[in-house]
N, C-alpha and C positions, 0 to 999 in steps of 0.2 A: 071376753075379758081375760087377759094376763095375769098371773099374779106371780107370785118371785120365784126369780130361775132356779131350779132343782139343782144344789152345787154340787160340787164332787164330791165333798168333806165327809156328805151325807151318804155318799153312795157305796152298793156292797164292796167287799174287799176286791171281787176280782174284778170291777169295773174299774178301778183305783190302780192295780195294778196291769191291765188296757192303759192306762192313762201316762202312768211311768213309762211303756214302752214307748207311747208316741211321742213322749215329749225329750225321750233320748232321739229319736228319730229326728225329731223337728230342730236337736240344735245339732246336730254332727252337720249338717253343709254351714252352719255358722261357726263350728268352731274346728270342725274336722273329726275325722277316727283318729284313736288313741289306743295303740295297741297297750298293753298291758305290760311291762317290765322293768325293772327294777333300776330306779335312778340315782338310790346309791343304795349302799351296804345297809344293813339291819339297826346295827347300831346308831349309823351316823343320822337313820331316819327316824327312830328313838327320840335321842337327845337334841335334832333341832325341831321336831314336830312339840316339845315342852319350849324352845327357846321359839318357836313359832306363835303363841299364845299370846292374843293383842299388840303382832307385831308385823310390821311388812314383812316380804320374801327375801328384800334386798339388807333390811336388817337384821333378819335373823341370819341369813348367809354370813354376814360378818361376822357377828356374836360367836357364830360356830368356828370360824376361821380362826378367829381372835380365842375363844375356848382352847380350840387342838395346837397352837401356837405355844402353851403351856407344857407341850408334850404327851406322852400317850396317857391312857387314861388313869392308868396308876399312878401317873406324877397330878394328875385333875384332883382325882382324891385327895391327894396328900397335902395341893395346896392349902394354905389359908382359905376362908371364906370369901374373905373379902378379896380377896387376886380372883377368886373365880366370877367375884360378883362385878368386879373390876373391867373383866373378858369380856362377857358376855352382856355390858352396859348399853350396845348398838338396841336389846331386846326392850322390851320392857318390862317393871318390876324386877330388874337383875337379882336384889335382894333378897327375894323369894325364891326365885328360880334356882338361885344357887346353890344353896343346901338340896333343895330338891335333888340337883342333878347328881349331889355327890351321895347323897344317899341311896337314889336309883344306881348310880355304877357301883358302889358298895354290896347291893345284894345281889345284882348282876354278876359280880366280880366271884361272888359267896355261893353262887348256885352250882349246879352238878357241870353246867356247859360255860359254866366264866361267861367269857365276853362271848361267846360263838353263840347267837340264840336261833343257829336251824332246827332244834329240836322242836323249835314252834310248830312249825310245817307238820311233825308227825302226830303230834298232839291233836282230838277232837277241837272243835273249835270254841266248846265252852269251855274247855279247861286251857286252852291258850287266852283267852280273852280275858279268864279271871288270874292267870299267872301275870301279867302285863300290868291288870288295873290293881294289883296289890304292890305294885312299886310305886312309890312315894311322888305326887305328882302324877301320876299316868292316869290318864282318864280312857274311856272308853272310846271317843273320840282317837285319839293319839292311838291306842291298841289297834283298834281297826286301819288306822292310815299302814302300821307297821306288819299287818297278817296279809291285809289286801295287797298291795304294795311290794313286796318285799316276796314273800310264798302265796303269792294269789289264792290264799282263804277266801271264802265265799262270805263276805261281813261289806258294810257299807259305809266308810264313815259319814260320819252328818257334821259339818263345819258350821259357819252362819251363815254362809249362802247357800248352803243345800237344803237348811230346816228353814230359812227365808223363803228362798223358789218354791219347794215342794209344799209347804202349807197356805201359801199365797194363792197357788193353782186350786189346791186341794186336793192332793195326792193323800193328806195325811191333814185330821184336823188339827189344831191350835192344840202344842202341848210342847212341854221344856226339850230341849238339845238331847239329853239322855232319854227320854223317852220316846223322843223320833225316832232313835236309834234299832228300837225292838218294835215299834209300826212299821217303818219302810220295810224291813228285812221280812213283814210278814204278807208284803204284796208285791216283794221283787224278788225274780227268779234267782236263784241261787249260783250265777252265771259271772263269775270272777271277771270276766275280759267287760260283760254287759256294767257290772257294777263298777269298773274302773271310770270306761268312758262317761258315764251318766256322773259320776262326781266330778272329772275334771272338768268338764262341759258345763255342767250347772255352774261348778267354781266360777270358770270364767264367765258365764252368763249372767252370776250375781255381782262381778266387778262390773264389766262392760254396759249391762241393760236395769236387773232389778235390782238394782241397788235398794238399802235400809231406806233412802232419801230420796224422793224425787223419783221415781221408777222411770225408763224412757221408755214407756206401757208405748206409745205411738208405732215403734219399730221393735216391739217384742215380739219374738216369732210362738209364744206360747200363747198370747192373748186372746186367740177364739175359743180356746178351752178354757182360762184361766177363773177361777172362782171371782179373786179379788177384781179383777177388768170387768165380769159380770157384776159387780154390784157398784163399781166404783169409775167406773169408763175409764178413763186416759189420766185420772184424780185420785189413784191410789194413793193411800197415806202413808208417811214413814212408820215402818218397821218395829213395834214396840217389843219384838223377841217374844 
């Protein structure tokens, strides 16, 4: 007699973190290596990873175009609100976003390094991570895309497709965005170039295959290990976060 498959969710930490390794393994021939380096400047992956926030790539690209079109970032601040909210309209919620951003360049501007934030890179990594999320808007999320990214800090961000994939398999049980964030880190090697590829890979893994809707579980290269396939076959549910 059978009875229900032992998941991952439930299993000790280093089997879990066994598990992360293979499933970075299993999507690089679907999505490729990803060396590690910087795609743009510190700043600019700052202020579009907040103008990134419930919003395509291709619109937040613009918002940011349409932003620095204003001029450098001393003329951003000084504008109106509403000309910033104006810019950066391609995002979503601009009107939110837009105070936010001139507050965050505000204490950027106010800090011992102004705009040059390399001092990150020298800084332990819990005290870069709590200088970031104490700017207005910057979530932990956004800190880590700019430590990894940027000074290849050893931190991992978690998006919706990476706390989508990873709790779906069962890398990491059920629990909120910010809290995924200090599980994964505590079952993946501390290996900058490993933690890059494994988020851009999952990224694109959770546009292309597991998607929130409709998983295409059929031709998912994760699904003989995956929790939710084991309980749910090829009939995974959409995605409640």
């Amino acid at each position: 007699m059978t009875g229900e498959p032992l998941l991952n969710a439930v299993r000790p930490e280093q089997e879990r973190a066994e598990l992360l390794v293979w499933m970075k393994e299993k999507v690089r021939p679907e999505y490729g290596e990803k060396p590690l380096s910087p795609r743009r400047d510190p700043l600019h992956e700052l202020i579009s990873t907040i103008l990134s926030q419930r919003t395509n790539w291709r619109d937040e690209d613009a918002a940011y175009q349409e932003l620095r079109a204003l001029g450098d970032w001393d003329a951003i601040i000084a504008a109106p609100v509403e000309t910033v909210a104006h810019a950066i309209r391609r995002s979503n919620y601009p009107e939110s976003k837009a105070p936010r951003i001139q507050q965050t360049l505000v204490a950027i501007r106010d800090s011992p390094g102004g705009y040059n934030l390399d001092f990150l890179k020298e800084l332990p990594v819990k005290d870069a991570l709590k200088w970031l999320t104490d700017l207005p808007g910057v979530g932990v999320k956004t800190a880590s895309l700019v430590l990894l990214f940027n000074y290849a800090r050893p931190v991992f961000p978690v998006d919706t497709h990476v706390h989508r994939i990873t709790t779906r398999v069962g890398a990491i049980p059920k629990m909120g965005e910010q809290a995924a964030h200090r599980a994964l880190l505590k079952v993946l090697p501390p290996d900058p170039p490993f933690l890059y590829e494994l988020h851009i890979n999952l990224l694109t893994h959770g546009q292309k295959v597991c998607s929130w809707h409709k998983p295409r579980c059929p031709v998912c290269v994760l699904k003989e290990r995956c929790d939710a396939h084991a309980l749910y076959g090829n009939d995974v549910p959409s995605w409640k976060g």
